[in-house]
Backbone as a printed PyTorch tensor [residue, N CA C, xyz], in Angstrom:
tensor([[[-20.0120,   7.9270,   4.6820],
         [-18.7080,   7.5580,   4.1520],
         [-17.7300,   7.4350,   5.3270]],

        [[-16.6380,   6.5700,   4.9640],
         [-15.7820,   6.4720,   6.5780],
         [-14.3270,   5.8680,   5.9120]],

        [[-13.5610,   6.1340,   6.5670],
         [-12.3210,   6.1190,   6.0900],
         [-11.6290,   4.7640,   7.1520]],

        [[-10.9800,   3.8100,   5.9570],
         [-10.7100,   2.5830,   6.9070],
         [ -8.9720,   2.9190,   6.6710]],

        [[ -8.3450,   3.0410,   7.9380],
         [ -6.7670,   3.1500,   7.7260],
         [ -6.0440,   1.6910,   7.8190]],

        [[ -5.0140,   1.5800,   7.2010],
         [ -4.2820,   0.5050,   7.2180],
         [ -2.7670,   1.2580,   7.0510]],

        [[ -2.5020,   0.8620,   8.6480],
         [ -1.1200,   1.8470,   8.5620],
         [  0.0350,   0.7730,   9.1170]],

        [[  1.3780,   1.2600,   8.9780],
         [  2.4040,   0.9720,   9.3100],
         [  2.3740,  -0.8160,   9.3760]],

        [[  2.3600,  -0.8280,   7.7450],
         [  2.4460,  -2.3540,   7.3410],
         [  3.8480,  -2.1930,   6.3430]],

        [[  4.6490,  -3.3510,   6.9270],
         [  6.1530,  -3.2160,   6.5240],
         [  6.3160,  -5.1030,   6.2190]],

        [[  7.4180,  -4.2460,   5.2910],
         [  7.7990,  -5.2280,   3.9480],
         [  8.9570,  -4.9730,   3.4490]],

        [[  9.9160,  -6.3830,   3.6330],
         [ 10.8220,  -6.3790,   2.6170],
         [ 10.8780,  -6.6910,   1.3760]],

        [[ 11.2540,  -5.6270,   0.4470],
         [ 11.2690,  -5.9460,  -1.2250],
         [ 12.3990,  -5.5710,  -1.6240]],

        [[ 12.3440,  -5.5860,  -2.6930],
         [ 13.6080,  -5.1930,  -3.9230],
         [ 13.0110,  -4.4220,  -4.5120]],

        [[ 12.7240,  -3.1060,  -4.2810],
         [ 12.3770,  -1.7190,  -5.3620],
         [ 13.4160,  -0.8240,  -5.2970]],

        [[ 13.9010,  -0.6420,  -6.7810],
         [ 14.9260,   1.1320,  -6.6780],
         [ 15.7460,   0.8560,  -7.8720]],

        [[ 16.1530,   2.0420,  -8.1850],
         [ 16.3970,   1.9870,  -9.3680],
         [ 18.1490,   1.0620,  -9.3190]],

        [[ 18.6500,   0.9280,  -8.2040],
         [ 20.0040,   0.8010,  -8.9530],
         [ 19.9880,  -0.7590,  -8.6690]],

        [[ 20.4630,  -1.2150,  -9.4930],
         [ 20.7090,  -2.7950,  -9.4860],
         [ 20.8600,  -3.4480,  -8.1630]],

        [[ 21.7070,  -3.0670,  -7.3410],
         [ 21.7920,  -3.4330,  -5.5890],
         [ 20.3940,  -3.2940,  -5.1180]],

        [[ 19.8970,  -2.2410,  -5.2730],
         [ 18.0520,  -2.7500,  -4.4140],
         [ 17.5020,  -3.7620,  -4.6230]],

        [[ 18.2130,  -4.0250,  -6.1970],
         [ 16.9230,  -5.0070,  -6.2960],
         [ 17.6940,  -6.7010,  -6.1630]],

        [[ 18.8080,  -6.4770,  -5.6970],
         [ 19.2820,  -7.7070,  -5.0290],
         [ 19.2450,  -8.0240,  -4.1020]],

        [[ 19.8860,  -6.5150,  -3.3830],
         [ 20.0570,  -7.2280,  -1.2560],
         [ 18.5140,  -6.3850,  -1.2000]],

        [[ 17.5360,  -5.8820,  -1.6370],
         [ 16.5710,  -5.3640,  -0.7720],
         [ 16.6930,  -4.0490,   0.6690]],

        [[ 15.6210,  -3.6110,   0.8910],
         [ 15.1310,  -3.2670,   2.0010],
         [ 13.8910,  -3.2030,   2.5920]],

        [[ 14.2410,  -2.5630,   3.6450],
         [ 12.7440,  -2.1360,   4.1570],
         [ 11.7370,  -1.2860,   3.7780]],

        [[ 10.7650,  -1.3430,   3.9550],
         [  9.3740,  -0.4610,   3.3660],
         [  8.1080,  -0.3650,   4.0890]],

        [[  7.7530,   0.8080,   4.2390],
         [  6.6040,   0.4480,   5.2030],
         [  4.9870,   0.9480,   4.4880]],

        [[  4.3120,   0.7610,   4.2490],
         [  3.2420,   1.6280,   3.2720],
         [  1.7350,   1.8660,   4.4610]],

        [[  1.2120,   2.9220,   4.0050],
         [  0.3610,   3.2190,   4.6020],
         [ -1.2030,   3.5030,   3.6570]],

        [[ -2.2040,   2.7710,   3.5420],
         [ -3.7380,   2.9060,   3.0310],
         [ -4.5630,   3.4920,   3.7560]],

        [[ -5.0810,   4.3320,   3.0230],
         [ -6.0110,   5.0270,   3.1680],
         [ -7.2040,   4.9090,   2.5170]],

        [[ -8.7170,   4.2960,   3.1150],
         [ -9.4380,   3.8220,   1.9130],
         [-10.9150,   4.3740,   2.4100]],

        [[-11.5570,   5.0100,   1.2610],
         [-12.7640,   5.3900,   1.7310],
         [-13.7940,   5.1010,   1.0970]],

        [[-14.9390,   4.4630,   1.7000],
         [-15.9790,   3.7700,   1.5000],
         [-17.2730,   3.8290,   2.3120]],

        [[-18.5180,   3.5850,   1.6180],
         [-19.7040,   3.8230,   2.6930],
         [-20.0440,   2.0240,   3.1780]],

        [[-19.5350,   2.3210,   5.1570],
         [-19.3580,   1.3830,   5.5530],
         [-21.0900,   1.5150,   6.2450]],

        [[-22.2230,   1.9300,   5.5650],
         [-23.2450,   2.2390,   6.4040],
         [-23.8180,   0.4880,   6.8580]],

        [[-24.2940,  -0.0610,   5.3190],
         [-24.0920,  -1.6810,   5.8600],
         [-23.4860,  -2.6560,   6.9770]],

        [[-21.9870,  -2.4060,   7.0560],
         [-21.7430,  -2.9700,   8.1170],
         [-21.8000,  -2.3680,   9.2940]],

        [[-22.4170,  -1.0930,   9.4470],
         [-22.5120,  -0.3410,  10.4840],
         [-23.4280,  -0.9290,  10.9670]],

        [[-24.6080,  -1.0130,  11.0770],
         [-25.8950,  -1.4000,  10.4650],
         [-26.0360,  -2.8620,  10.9970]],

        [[-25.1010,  -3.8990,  10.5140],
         [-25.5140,  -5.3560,  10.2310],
         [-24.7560,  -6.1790,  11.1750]],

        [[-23.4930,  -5.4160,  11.1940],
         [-22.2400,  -6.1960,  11.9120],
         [-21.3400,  -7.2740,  11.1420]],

        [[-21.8560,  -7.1570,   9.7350],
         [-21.4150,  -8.2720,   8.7290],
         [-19.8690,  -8.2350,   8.0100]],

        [[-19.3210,  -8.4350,   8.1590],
         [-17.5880,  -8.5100,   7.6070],
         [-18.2010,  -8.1520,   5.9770]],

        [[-18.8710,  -9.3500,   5.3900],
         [-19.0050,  -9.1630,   3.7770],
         [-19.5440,  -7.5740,   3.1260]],

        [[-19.7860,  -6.7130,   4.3610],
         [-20.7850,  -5.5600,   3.7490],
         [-19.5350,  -4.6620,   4.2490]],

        [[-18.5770,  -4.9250,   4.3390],
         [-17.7460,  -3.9700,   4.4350],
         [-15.9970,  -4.4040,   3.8160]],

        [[-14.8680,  -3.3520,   3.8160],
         [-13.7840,  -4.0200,   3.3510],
         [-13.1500,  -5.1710,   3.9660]],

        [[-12.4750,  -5.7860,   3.8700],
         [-11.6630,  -6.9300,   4.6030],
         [-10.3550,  -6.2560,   4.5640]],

        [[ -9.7340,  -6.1490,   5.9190],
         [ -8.5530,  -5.3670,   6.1190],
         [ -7.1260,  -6.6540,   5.5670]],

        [[ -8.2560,  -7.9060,   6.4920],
         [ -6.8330,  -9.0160,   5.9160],
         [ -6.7320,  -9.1390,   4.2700]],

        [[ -7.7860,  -9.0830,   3.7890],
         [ -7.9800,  -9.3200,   1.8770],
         [ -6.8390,  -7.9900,   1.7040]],

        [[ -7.4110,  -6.8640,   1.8840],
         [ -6.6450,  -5.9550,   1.7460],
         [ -4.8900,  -5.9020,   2.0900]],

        [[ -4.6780,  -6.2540,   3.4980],
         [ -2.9100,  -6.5180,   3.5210],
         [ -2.5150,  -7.6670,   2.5320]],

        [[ -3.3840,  -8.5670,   1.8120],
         [ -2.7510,  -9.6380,   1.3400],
         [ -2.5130,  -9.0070,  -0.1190]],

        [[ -3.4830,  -8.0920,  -0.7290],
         [ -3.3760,  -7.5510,  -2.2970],
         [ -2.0950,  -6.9060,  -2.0180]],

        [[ -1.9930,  -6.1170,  -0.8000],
         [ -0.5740,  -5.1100,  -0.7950],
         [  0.6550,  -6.2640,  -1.1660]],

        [[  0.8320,  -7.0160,  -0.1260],
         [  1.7550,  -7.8820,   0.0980],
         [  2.1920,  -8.5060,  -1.2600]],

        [[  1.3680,  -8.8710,  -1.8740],
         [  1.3530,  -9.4580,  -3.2840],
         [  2.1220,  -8.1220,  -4.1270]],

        [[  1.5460,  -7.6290,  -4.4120],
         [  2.3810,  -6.1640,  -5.1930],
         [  3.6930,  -5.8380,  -4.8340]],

        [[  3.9960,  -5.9790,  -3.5050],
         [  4.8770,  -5.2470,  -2.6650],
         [  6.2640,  -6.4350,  -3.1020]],

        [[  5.6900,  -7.8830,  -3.5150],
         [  6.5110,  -9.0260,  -3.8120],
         [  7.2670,  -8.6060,  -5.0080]],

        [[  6.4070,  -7.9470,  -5.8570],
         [  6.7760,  -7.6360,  -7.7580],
         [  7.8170,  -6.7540,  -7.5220]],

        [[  8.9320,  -6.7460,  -7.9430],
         [ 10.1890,  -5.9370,  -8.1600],
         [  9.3660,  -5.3020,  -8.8930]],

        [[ 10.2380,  -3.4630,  -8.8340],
         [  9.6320,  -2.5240,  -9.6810],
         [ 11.0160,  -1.5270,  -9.2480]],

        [[ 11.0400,  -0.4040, -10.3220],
         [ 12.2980,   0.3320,  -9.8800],
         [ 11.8450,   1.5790,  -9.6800]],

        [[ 10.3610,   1.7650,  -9.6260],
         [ 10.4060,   3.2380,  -8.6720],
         [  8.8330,   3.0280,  -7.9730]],

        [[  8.8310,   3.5050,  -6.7870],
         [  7.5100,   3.6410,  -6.1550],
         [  6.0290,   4.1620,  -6.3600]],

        [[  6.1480,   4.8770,  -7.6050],
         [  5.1760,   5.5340,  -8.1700],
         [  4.6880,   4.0710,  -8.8570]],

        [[  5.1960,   3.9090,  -8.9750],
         [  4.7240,   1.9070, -10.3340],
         [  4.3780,   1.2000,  -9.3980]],

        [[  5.0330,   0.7260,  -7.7720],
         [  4.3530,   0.0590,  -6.8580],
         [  2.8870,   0.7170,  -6.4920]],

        [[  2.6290,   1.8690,  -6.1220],
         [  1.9620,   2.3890,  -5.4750],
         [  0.3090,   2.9070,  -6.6850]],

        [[  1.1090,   2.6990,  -8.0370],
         [ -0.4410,   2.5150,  -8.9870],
         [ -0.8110,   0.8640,  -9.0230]],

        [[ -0.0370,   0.0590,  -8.6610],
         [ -0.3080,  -1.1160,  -8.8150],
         [ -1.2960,  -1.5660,  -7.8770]],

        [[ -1.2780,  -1.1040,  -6.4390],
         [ -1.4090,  -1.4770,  -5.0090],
         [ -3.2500,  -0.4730,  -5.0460]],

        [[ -2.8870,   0.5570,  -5.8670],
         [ -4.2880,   1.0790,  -5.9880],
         [ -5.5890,   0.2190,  -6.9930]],

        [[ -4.6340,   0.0560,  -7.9200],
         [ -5.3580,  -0.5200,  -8.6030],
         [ -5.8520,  -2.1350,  -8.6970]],

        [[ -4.6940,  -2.5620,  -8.0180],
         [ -5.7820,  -3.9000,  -7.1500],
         [ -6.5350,  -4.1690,  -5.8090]],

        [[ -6.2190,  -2.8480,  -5.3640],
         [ -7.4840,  -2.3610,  -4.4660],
         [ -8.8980,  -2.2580,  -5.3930]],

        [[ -8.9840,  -1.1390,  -6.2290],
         [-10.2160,  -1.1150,  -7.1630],
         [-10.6450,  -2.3890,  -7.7160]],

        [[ -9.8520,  -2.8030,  -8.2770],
         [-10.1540,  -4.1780,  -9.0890],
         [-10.6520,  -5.0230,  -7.8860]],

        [[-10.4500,  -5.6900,  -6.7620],
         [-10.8400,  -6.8680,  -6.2300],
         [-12.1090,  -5.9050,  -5.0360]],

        [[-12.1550,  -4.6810,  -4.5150],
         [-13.2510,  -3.8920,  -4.0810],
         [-13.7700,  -2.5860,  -4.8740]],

        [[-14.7120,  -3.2970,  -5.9860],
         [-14.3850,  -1.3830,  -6.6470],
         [-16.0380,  -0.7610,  -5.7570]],

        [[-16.4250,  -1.3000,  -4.6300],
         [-17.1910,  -0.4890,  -3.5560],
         [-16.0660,   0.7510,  -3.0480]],

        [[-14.5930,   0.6420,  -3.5120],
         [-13.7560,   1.9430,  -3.0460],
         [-14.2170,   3.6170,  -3.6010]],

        [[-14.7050,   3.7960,  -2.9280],
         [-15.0870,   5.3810,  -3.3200],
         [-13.3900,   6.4190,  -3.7040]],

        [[-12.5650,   5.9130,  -2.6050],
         [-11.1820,   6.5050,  -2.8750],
         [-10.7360,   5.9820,  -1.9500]],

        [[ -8.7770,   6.1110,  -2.8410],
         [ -8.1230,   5.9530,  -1.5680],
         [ -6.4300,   6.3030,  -1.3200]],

        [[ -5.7880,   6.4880,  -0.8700],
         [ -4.1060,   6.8090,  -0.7860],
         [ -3.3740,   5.9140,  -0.5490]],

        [[ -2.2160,   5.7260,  -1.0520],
         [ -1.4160,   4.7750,  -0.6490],
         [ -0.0280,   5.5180,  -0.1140]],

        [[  0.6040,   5.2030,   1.0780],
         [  1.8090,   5.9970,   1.2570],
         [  2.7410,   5.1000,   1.5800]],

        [[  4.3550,   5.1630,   0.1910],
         [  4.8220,   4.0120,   0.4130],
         [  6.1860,   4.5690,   1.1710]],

        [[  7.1040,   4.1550,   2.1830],
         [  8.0040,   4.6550,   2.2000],
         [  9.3400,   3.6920,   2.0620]],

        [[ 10.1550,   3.9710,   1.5820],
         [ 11.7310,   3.5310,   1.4450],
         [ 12.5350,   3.4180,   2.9720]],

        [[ 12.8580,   2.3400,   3.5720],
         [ 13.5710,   3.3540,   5.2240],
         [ 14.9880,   2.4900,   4.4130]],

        [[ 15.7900,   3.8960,   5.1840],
         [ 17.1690,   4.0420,   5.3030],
         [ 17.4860,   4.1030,   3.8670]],

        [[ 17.1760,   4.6230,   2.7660],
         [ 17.6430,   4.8690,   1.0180],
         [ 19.1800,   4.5730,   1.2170]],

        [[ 19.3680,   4.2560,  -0.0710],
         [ 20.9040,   4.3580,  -0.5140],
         [ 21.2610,   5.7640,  -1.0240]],

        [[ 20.5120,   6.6840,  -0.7580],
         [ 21.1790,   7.8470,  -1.8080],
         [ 22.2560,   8.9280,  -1.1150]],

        [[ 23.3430,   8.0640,  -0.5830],
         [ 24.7270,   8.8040,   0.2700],
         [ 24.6500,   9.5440,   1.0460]],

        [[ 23.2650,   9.4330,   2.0920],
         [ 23.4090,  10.2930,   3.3020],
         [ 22.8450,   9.8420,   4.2010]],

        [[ 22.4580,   9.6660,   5.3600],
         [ 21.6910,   9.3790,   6.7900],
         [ 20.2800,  10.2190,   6.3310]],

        [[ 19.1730,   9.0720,   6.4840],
         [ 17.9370,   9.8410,   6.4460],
         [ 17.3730,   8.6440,   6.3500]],

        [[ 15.8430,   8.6010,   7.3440],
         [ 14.9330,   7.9410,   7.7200],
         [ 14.2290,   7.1440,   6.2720]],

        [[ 13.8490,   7.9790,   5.7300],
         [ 13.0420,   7.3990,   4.7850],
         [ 13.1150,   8.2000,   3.3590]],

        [[ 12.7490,   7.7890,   2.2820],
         [ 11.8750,   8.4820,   1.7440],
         [ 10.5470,   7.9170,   1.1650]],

        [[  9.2720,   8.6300,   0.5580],
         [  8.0800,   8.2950,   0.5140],
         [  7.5660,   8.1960,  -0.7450]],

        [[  6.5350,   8.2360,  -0.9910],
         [  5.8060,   9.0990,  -2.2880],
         [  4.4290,   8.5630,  -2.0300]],

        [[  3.1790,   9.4440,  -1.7830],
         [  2.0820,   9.4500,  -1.7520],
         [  0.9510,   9.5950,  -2.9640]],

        [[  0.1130,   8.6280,  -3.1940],
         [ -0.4820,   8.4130,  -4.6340],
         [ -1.9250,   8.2160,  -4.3120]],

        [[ -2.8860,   8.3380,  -5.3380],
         [ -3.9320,   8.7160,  -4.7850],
         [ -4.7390,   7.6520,  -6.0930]],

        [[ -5.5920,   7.2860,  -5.8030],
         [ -6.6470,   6.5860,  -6.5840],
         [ -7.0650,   7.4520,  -7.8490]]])
């Protein structure tokens, strides 16, 4: 089993609950975590016997397009068309984060981490 990371992939969307997110947008950066037995392409050297990282940023990207007003709803979506288009996924995490929130104070991000 082997764990394929797909990290610090950033995206502007319109997610959040208050009407302004989902007009002017922000930034977002999400992080996958996906685990699968890559013994085949270990083995073969074959792209098809293992995940496709680009297939994979493109399902995110697609999801990441759909307005939604809280991250828990992006982040079952993003899992679950992971499963659906590779269900060779044994498991996997998705970590989405918010940078710079509107919620009246200075702070980097916030996140929420979801699990297959």
């Amino acid at each position: 089993m082997a764990i394929i990371s797909i990290e610090g992939m950033e995206f502007f969307a319109y997610h959040g609950c208050f009407a302004e997110e989902q007009i002017i947008g922000t930034k977002f950066r999400v992080d996958l975590y996906i685990e699968a037995d890559t013994t085949e392409a270990e083995a073969t050297d074959d792209l098809s016997k293992t995940i496709n990282y680009q297939t994979v940023f493109q399902l995110v990207k697609k999801e990441m397009k759909q307005k939604s007003k809280l991250l828990e709803h992006v982040g079952r979506r993003i899992l679950d068309s992971l499963k659906e288009n590779f269900p060779e996924v044994e498991d996997a995490t998705v970590k989405i984060s918010k940078l710079n929130p509107p919620l009246g104070g200075k702070m980097e991000n916030v996140s929420l981490t979801i699990d297959l």
